[in-house]
MARKEVEX-525264 format. One record per atom (N, C-alpha, C, CB): atom name; z, y, x; residue in one letter. Coordinates in nm, 3 decimals, decimal comma. Atoms other than C-alpha are relative to their C-alpha. Glycine has a CB too. Layout:
N
REC  name       c3       c2       c1  resn
REC    CA        Z        Y        X     A
...
end
This chain:
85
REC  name       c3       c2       c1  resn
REC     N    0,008    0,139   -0,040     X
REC    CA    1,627    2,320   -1,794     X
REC     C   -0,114   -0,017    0,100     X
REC    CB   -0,021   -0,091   -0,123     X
REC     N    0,112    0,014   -0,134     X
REC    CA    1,416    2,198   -1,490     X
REC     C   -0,125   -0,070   -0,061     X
REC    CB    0,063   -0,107    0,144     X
REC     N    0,138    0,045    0,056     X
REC    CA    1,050    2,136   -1,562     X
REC     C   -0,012   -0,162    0,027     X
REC    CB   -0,132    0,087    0,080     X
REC     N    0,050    0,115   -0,067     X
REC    CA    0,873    1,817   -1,514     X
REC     C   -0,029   -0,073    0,160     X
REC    CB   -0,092    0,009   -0,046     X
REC     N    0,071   -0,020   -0,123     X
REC    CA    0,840    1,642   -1,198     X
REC     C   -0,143    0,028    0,060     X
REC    CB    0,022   -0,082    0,041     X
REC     N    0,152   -0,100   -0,066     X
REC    CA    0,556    1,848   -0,976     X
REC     C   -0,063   -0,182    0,042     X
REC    CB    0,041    0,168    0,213     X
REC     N    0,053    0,075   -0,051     X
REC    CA    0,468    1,499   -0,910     X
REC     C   -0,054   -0,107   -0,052     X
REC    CB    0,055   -0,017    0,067     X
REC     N   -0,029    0,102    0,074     X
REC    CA    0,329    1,181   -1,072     X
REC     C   -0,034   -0,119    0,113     X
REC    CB   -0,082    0,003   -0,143     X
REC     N   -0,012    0,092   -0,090     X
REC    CA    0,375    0,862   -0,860     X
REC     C   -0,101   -0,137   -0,080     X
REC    CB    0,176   -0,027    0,031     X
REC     N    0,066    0,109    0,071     X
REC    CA    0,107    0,591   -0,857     X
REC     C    0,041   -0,106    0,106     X
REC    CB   -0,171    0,019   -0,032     X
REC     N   -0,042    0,135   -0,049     X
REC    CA    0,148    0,230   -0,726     X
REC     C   -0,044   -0,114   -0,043     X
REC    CB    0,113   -0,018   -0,012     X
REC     N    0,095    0,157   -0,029     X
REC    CA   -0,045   -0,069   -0,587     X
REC     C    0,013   -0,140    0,077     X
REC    CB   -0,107    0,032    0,064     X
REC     N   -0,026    0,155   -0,081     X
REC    CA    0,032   -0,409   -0,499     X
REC     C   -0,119   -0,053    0,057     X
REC    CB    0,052   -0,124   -0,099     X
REC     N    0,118    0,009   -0,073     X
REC    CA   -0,172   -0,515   -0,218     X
REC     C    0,033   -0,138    0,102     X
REC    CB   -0,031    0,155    0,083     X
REC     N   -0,032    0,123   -0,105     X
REC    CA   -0,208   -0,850   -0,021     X
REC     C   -0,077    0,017    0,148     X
REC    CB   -0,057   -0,154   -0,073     X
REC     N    0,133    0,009   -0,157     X
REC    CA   -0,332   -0,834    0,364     X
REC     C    0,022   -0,126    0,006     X
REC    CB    0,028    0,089    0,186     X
REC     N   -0,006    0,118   -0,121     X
REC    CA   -0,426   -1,126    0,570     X
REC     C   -0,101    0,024    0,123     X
REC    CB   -0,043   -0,156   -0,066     X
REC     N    0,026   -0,031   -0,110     X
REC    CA   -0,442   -1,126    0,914     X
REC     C    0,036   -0,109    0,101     X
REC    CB    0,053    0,115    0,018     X
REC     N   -0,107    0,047   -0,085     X
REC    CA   -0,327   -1,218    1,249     X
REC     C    0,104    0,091    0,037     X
REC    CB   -0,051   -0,048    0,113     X
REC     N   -0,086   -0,084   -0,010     X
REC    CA   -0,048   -1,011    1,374     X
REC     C   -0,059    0,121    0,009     X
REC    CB    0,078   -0,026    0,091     X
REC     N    0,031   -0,128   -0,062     X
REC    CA   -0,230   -0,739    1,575     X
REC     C   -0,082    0,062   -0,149     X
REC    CB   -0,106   -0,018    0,165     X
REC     N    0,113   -0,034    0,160     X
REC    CA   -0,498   -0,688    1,198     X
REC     C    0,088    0,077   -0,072     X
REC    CB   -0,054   -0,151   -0,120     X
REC     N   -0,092   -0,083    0,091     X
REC    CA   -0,190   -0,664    0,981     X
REC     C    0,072    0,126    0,088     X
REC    CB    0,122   -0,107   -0,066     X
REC     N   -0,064   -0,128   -0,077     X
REC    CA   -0,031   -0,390    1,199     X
REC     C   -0,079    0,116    0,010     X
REC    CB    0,034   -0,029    0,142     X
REC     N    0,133   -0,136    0,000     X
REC    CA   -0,394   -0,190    1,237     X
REC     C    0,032    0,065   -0,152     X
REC    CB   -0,214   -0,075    0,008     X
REC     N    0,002   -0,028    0,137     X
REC    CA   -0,379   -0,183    0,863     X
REC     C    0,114    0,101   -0,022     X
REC    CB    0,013   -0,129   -0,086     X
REC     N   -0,052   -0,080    0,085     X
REC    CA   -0,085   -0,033    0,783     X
REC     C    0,050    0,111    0,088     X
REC    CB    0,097   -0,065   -0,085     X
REC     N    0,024   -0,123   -0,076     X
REC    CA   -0,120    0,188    1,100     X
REC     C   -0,107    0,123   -0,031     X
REC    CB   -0,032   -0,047    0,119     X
REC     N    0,101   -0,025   -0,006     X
REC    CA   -0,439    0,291    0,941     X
REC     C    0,008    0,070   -0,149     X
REC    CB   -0,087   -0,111    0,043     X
REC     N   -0,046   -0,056    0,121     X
REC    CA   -0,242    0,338    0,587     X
REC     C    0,095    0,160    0,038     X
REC    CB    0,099   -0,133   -0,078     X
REC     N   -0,085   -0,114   -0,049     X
REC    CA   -0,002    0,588    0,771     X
REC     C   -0,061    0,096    0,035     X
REC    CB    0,077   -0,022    0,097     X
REC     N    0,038   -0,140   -0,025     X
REC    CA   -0,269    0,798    0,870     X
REC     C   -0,091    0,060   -0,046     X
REC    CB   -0,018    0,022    0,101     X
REC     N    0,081   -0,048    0,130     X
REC    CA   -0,419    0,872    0,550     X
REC     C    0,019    0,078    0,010     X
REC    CB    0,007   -0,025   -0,122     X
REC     N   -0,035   -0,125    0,028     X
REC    CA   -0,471    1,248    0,497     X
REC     C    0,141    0,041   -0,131     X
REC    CB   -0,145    0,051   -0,041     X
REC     N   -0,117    0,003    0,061     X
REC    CA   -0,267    1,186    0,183     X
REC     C    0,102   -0,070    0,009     X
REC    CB   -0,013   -0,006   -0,086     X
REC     N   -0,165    0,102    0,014     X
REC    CA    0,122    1,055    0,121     X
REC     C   -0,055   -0,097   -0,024     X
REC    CB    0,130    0,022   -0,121     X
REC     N   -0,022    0,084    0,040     X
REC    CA    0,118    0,715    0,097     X
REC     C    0,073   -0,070    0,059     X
REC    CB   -0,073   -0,035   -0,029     X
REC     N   -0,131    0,099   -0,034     X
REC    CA    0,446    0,499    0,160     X
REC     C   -0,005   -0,121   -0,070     X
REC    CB    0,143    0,062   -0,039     X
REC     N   -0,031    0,136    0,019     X
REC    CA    0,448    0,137    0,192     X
REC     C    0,125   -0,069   -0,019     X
REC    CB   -0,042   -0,050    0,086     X
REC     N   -0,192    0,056    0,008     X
REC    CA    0,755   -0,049    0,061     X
REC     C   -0,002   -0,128   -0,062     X
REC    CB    0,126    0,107   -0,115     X
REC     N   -0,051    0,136   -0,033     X
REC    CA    0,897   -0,397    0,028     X
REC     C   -0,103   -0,042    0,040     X
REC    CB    0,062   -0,086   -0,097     X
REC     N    0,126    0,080   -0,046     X
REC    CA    0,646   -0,503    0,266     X
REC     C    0,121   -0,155    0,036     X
REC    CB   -0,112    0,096    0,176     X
REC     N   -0,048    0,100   -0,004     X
REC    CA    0,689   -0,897    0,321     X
REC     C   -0,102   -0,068    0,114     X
REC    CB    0,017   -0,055   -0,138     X
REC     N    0,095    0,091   -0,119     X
REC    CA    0,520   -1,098    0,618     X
REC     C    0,094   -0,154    0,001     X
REC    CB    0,002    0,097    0,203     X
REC     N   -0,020    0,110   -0,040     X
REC    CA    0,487   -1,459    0,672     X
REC     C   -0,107   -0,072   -0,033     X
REC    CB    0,108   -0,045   -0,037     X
REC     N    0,129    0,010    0,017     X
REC    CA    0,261   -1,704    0,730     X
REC     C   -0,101   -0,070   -0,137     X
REC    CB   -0,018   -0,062    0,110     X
REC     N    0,081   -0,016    0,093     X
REC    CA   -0,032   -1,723    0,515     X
REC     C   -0,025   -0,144   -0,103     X
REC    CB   -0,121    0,053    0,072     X
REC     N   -0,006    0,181    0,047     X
REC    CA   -0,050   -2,077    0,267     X
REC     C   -0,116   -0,039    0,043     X
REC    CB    0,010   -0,051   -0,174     X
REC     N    0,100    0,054   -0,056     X
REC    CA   -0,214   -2,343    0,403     X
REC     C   -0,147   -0,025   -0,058     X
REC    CB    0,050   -0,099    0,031     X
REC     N    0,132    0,006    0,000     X
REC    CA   -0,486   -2,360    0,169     X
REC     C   -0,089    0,107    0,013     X
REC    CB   -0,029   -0,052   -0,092     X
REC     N    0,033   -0,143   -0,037     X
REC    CA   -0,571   -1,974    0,228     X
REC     C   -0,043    0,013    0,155     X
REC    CB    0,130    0,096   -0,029     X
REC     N    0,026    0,005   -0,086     X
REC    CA   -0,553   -2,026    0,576     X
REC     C   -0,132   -0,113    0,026     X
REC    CB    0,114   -0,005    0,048     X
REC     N    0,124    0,098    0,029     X
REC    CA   -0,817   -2,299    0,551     X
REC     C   -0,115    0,032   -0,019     X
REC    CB    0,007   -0,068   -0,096     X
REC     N    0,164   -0,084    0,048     X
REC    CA   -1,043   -2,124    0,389     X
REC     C   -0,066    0,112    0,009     X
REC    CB   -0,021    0,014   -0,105     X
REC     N    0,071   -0,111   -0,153     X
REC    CA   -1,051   -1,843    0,683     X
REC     C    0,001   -0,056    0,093     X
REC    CB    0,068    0,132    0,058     X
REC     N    0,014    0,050   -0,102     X
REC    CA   -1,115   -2,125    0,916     X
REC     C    0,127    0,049    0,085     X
REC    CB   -0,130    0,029    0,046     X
REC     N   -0,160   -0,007   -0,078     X
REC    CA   -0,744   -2,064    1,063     X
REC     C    0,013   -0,141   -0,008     X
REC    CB    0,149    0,093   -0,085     X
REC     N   -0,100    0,114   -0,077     X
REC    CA   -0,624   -2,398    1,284     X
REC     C    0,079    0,047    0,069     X
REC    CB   -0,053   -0,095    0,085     X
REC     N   -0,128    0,056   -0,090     X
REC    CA   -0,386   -2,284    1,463     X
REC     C    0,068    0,085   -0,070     X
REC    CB    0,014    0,010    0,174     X
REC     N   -0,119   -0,042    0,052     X
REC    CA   -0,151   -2,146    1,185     X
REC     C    0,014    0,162    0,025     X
REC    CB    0,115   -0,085    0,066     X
REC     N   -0,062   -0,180   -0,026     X
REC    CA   -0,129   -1,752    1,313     X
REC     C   -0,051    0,068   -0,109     X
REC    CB   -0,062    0,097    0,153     X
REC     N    0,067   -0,122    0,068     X
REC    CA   -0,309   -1,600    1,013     X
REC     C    0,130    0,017   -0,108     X
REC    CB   -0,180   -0,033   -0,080     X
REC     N   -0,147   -0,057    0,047     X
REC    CA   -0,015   -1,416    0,850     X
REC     C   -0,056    0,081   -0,162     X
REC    CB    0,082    0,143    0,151     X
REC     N    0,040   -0,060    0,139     X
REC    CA   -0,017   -1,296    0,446     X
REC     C    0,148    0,109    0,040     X
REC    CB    0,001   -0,136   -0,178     X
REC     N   -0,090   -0,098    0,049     X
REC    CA    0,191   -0,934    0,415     X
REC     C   -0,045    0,055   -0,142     X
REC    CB    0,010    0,114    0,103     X
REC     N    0,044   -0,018    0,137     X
REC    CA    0,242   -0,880    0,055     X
REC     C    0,109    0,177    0,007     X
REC    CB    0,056   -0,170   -0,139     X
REC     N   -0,096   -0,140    0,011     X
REC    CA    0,372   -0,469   -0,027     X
REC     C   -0,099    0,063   -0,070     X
REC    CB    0,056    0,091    0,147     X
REC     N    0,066   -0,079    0,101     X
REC    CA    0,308   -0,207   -0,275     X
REC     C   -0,016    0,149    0,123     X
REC    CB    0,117    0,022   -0,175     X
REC     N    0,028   -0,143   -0,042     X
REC    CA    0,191    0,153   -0,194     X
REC     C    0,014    0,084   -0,104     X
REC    CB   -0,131    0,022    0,055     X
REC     N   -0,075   -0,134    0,106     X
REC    CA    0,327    0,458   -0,362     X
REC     C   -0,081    0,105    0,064     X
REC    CB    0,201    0,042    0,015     X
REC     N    0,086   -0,108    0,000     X
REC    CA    0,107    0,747   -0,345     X
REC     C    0,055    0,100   -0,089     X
REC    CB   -0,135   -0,037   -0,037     X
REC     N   -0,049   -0,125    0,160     X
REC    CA    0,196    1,116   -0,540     X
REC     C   -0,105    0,075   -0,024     X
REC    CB    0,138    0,135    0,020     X
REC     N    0,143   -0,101    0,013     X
REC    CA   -0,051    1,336   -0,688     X
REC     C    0,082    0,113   -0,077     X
REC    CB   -0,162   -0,073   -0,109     X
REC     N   -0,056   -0,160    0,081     X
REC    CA    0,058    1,684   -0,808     X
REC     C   -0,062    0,000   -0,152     X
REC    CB   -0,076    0,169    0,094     X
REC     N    0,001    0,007    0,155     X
REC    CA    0,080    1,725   -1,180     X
REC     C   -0,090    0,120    0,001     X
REC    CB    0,157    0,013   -0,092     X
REC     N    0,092   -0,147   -0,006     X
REC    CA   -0,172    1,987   -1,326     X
REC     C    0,135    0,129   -0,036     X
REC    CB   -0,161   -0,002   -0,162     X
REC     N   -0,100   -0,114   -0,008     X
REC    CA    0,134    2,195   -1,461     X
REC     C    0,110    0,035    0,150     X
REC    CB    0,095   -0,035   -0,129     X
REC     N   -0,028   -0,054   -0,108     X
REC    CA    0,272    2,170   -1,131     X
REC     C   -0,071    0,071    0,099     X
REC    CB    0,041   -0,069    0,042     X
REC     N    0,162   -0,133   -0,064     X
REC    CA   -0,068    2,390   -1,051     X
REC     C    0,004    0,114   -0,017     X
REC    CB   -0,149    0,000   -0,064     X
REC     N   -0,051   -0,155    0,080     X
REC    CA    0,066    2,685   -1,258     X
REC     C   -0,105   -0,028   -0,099     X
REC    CB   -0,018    0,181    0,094     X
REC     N    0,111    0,001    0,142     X
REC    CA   -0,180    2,526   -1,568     X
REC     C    0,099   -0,053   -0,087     X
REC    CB   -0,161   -0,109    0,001     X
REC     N   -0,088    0,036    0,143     X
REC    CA   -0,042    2,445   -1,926     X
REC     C   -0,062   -0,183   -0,018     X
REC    CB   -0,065    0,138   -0,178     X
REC     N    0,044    0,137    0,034     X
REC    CA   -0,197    2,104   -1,882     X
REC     C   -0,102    0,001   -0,123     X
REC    CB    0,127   -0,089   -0,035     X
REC     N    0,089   -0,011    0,106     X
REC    CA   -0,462    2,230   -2,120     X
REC     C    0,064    0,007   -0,148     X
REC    CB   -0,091   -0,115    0,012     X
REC     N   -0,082   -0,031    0,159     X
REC    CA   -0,239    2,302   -2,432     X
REC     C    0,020    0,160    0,018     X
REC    CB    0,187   -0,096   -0,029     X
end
């Protein structure tokens, strides 16, 4: 039978706010992490008005993207260890 997956998957829900060009650095800046990490159901639109308010935003452009990040980390038995047993 096939072992365990070599992998265990972690995952973080994360809110940006920005203006366009910010949120885009960001998850240009997530992509070029040394390690995996894949962003998924990212969501953009703009940010609620009392949020925006209270980053001095008047003219409406500051944008909330809400998305998780999935990251993997290698299992220790996928190391060639018994996981300490």
């Amino acid at each position: 039978t096939p072992g365990p997956d070599p992998f265990v998957t972690h995952r973080w829900d994360l809110v940006v706010l920005g203006d366009y060009d910010e949120v885009g650095e960001f998850l240009s800046d997530v992509a070029s992490l040394p390690r995996i990490v894949v962003p998924v159901d990212l969501k953009i639109g703009a940010a609620p008005p009392t949020v925006a308010q209270s980053f001095g935003d008047s003219t409406g452009s500051l944008l909330q993207a809400t998305f998780s990040v999935r990251t993997f980390v290698k299992t220790t038995q996928a190391e060639g260890t018994d996981g300490g047993q």
